[in-house]
LOKE-395327 format. One record per atom (N, C-alpha, C): y, x negated, z negated; residue in one letter. Coordinates in steps of 0.1 Angstrom, whole numbers, plus 5000, padded with zeros to 4 digits. Layout:
BEGIN
YXZA
...
END
This chain:
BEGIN
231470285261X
230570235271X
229170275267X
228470375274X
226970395275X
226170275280X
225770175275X
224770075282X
222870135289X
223070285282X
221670315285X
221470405297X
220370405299X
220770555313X
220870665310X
221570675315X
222470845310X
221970905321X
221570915332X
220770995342X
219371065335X
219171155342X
218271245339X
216871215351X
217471195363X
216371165372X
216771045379X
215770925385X
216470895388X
214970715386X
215970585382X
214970545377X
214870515360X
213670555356X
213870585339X
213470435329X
213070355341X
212570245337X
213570095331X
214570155340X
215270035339X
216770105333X
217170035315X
218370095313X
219670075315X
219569915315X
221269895314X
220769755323X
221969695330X
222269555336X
223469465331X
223269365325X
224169295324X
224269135331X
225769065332X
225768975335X
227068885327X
226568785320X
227368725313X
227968575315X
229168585318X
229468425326X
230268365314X
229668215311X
230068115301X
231067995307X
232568025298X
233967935304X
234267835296X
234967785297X
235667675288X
236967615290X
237967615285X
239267555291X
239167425287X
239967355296X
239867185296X
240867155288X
240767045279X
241466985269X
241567025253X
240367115256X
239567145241X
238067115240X
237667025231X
236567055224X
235367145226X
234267165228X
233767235229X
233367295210X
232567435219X
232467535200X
232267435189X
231367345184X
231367335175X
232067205169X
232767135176X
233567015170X
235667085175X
235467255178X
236667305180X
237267315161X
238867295160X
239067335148X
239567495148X
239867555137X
240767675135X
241267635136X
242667605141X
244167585151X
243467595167X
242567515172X
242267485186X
241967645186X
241067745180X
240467825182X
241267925181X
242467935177X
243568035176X
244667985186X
244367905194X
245267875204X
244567925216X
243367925218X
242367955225X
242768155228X
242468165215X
242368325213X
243568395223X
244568275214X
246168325214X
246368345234X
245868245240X
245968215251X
245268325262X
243868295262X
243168425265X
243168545262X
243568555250X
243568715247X
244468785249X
245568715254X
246868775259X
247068785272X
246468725280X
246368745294X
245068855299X
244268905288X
243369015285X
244069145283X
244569135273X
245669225265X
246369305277X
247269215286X
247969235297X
247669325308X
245869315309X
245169415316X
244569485310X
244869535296X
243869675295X
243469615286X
243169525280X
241569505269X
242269545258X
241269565248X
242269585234X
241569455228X
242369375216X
241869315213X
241369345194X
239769265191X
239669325183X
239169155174X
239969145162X
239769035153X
238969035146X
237668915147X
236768945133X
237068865122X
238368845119X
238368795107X
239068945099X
239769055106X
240369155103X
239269285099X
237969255104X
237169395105X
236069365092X
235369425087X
234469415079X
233069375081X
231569315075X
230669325081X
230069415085X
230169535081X
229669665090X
230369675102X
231169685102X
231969715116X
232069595127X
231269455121X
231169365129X
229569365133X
228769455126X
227669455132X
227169565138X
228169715140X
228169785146X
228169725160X
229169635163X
229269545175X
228569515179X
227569475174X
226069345176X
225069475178X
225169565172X
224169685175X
223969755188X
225869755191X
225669795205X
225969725219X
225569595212X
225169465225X
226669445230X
227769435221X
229169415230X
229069245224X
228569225212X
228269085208X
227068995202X
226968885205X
225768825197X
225668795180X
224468795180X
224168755164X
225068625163X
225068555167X
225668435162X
227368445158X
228068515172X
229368595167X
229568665158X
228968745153X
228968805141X
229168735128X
228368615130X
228168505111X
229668385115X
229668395127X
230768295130X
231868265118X
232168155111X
233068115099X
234368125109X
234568025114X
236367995120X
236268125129X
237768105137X
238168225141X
237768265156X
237868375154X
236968455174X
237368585169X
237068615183X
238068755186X
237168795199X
236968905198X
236869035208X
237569065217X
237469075233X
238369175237X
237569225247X
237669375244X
237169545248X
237469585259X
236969645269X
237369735282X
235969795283X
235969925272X
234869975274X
234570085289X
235570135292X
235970215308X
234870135319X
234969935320X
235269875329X
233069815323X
233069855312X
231869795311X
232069625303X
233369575297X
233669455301X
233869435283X
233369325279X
233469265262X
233169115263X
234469035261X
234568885265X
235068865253X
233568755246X
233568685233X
234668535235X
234968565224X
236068445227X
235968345209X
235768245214X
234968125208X
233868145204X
233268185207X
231768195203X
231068045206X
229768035210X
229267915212X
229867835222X
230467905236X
231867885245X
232867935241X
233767885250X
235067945245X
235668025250X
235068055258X
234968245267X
233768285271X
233368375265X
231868445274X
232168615277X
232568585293X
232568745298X
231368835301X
231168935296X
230268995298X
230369165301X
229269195311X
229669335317X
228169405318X
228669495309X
226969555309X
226969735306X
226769785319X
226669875329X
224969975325X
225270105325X
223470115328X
223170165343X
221570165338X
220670155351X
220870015356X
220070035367X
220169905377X
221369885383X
222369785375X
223669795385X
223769625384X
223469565388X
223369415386X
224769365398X
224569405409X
225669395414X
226769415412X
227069515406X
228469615403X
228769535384X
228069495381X
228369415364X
228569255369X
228069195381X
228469095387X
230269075390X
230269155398X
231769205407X
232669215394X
232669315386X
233169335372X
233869205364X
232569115363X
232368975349X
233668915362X
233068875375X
234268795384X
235768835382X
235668965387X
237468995382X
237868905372X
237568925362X
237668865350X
238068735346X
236568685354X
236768545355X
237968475364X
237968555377X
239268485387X
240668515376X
240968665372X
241668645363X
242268505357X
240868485350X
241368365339X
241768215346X
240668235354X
241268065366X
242368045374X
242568215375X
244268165384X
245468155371X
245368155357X
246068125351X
245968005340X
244367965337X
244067855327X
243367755337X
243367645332X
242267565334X
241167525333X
240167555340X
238767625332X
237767485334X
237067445322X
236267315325X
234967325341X
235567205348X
234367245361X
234367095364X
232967095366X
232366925375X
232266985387X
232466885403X
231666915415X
230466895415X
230266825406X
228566755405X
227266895395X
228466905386X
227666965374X
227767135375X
228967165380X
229567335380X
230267315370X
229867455361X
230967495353X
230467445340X
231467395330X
230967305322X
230667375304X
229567375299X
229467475291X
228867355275X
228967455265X
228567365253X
226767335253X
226067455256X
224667415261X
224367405276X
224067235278X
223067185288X
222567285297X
221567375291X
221167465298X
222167585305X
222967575300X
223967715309X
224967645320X
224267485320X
225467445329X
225267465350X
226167465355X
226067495370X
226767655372X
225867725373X
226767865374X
227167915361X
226267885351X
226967915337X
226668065338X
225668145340X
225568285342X
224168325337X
224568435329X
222968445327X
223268615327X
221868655338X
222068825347X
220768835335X
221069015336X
219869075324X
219769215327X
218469235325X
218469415326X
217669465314X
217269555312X
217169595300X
215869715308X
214569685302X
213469765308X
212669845296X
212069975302X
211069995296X
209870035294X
209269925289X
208069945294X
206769985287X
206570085284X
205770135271X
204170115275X
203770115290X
202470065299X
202270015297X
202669925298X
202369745304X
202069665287X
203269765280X
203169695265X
201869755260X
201069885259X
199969955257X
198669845260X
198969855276X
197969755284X
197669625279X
198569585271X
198569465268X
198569375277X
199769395288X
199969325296X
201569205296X
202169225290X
203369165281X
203268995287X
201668975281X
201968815275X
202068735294X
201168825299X
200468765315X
201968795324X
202768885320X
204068925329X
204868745319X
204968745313X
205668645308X
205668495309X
204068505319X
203868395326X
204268335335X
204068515343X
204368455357X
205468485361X
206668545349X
207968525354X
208668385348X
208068305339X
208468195335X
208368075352X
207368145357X
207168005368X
207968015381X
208868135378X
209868165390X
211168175386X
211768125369X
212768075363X
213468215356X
211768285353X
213068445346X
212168405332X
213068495323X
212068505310X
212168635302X
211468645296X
211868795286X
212368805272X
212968825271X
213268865255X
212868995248X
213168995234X
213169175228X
214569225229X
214269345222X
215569455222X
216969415219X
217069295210X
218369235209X
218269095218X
217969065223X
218168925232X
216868805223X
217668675225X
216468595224X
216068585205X
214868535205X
214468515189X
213968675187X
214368795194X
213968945185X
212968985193X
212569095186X
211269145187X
211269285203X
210569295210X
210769415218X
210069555210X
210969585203X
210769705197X
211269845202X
210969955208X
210770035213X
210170045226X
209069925226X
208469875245X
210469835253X
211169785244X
212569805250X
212169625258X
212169555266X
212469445271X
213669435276X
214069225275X
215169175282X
214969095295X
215269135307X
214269025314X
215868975321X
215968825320X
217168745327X
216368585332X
217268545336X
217368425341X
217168285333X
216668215333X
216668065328X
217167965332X
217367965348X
217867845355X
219467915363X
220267825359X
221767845360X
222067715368X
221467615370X
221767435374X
221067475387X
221767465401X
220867415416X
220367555419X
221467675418X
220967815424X
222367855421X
222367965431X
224168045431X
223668155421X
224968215417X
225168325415X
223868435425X
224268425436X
223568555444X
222068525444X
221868395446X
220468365445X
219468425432X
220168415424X
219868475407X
219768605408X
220968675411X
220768825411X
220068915420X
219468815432X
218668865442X
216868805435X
216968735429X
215568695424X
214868785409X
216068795407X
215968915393X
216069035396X
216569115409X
216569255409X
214969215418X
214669145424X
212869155431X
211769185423X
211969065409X
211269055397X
211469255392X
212569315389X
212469405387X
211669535393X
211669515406X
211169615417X
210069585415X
209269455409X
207969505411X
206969495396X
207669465390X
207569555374X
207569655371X
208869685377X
208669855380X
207569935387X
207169895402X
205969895406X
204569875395X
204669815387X
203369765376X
203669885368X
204169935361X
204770015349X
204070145355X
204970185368X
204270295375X
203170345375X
202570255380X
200670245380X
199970235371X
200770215360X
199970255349X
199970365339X
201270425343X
201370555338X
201070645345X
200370605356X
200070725364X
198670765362X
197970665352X
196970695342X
196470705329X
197870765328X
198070835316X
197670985317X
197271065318X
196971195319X
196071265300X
196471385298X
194971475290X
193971445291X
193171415310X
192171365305X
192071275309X
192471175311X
191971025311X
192170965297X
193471035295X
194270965279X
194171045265X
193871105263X
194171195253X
194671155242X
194071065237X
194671005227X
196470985229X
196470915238X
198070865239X
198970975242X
198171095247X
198871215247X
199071305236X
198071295229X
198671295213X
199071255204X
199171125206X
200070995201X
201571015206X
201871115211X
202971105219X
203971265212X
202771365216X
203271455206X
203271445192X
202871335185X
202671325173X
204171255170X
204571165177X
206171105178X
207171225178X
206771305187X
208071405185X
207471515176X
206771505173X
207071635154X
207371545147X
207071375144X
207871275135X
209171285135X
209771255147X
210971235151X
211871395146X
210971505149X
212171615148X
212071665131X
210571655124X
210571685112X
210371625101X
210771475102X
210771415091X
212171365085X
211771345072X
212871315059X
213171205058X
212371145058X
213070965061X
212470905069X
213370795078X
212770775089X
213570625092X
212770515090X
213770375091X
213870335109X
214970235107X
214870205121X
213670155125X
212870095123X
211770025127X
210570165134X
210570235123X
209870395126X
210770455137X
211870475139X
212270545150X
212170465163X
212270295164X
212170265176X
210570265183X
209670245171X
208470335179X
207970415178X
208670565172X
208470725177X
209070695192X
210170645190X
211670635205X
210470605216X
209870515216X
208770465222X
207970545232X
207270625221X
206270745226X
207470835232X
208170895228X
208370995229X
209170975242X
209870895246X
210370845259X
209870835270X
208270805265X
206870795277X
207070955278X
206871015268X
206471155271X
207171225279X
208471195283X
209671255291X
209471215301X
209071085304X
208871015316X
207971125320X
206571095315X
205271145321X
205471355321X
206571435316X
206371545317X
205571605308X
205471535298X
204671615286X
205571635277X
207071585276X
207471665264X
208771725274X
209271895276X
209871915282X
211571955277X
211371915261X
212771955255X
213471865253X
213371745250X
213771635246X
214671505262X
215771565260X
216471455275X
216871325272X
216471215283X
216871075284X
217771035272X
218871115277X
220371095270X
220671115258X
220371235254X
220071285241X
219071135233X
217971125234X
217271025229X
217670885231X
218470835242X
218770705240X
220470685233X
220870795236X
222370795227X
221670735212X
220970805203X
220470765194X
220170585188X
219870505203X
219270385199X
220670305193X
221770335193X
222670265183X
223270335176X
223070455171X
223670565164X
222970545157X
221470515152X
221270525141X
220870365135X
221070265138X
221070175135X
222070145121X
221470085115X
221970055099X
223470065101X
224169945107X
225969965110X
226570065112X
225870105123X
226570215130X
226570375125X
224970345116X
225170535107X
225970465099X
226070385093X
227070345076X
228570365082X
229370355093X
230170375102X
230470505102X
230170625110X
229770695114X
230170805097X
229270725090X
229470845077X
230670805068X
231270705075X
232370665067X
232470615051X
231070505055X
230770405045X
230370265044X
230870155039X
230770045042X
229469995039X
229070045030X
227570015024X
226370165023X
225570145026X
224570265025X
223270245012X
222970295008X
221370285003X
220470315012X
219470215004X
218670195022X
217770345017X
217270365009X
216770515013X
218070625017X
219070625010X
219770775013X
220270725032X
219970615036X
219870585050X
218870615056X
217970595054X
216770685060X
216670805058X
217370875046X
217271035046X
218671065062X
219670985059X
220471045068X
220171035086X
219170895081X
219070885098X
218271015105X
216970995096X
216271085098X
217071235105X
217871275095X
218271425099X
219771405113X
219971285114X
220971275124X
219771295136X
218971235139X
217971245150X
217371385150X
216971465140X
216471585140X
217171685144X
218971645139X
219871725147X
219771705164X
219571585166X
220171535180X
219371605191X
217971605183X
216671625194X
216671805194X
END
């Protein structure tokens, strides 16, 4: 599963959509007063009626920490699944867009995350899913409350919709803090490049939902793709004053990213997600004419700590002979 946009033309702003619906089956405990027996009966239950359609399933008590944070690198799971002590399990349908955590802080979280703007089509996706599970388990639901979840806040639709933006303008402009305003007062918020608590490192933004209680499903995903259209709209307008001579600087700040990116020796992740930065504006804006979308976003979990140590067929790296390899894996790439 590509979560980034793999299009070449098209819109370059917006990479990936997701939508993640939070379950619970009745007559267990919620996550954290669940025991190991409840949580392997859970597994045992769900993951077999997953299994049945396609998923593969993948056990993190069986996989290593690298290979559990390759996971987390490429957004199929959260930080918190990853450190999780008792037992949870993965199951995969990367074809379908589809990676449903199972005991995590719920005790199903389906999730479908698609790129570009597909908020609809990652909606439709997570549902299969979820009807799936309800025409065979018993999934915790109030009339009063909706669907019943371990955090308060995810209760009623239990859904939280997300797209994945970028916005290298608006972050320049220093416009970030005032967009964060005024999407808080209409129930969206932002996050960084990994979800909540991180940083937006490569101008990469998360922008989703906060209110799940006294709004549908459709209400949500029509109020978040609006919010999107006119972000996008903002982003626009400011790169369209970006030019040689209005900007120069930033135009050389931009070619200076891609001679980093293609000729240097060591190069940490922090350094690549903002060369990734510039040099992504520069594609956008037609100032760099060699370097494609795809080519450059394939990169954003290829070279990530997990996934090069992966990749080279090593559990552990040195953090320099990691920056020497990242380095030359992007130099190949570009």
């Amino acid at each position: 599963m590509a979560w980034y946009n793999k299009k070449e033309t098209g819109n370059d702003i917006v990479l990936s959509s997701r939508v993640r619906l939070a379950r619970n089956l009745e007559g267990y405990p919620f996550g954290s007063r669940l025991s190991g027996e409840q949580a392997k009966e859970i597994i045992d239950k769900v993951g077999g009626l997953l299994e049945a359609s396609g998923f593969e399933k993948i056990d993190f008590s069986a996989i290593s920490p690298t290979e559990a944070g390759a996971l987390y690198e490429k957004h199929y799971v959260s930080r918190e699944f990853v450190g999780k002590k008792t037992p949870h399990a993965l199951m995969l349908s990367e074809t379908c867009g589809l990676a449903v955590m199972l005991c995590e802080e719920d005790h199903v979280r389906i999730q479908c995350l698609l790129s570009g703007l597909a908020l609809e089509e990652a909606y439709k996706n997570a549902v299969a899913v979820d009807d799936r599970l309800d025409g065979e388990l018993a999934i915790a639901y109030s009339d009063k409350l909706g669907y019943l979840t371990h955090c308060p806040t995810n209760l009623g639709t239990a859904m939280r919709a997300s797209v994945m933006m970028f916005l290298p303008a608006l972050t320049m402009a220093g416009r970030i803090p005032a967009l964060m305003n005024r999407l808080s007062k209409i129930g969206l918020t932002i996050r960084g490049f990994c979800g909540e608590g991180t940083e937006a490192g490569g101008s990469l933004y998360q922008i989703s939902n906060q209110i799940t209680l006294g709004i549908t499903e459709e209400q949500t995903l029509k109020k978040l793709s609006d919010a999107v259209k006119q972000i996008t709209e903002s982003e626009n307008e400011l790169r369209a004053l970006i030019t040689p001579e209005k900007n120069p600087k930033i135009v050389d700040r931009i070619c200076r990213a891609e001679g980093i990116l293609r000729h240097a020796y060591l190069l940490t992740s922090d350094e690549f997600l903002t060369y990734y930065s510039d040099v992504r504006l520069g594609i956008a804006l037609g100032i760099l004419e060699s370097i494609t979308y795809k080519n450059l976003d394939s990169l954003l979990f290829e070279v990530m700590p997990c996934g090069l140590a992966l990749s080279e067929g090593k559990v552990n790296l040195d953090e320099r002979e990691r920056d020497r390899i990242r380095a030359k894996r992007v130099k190949d790439t570009l």
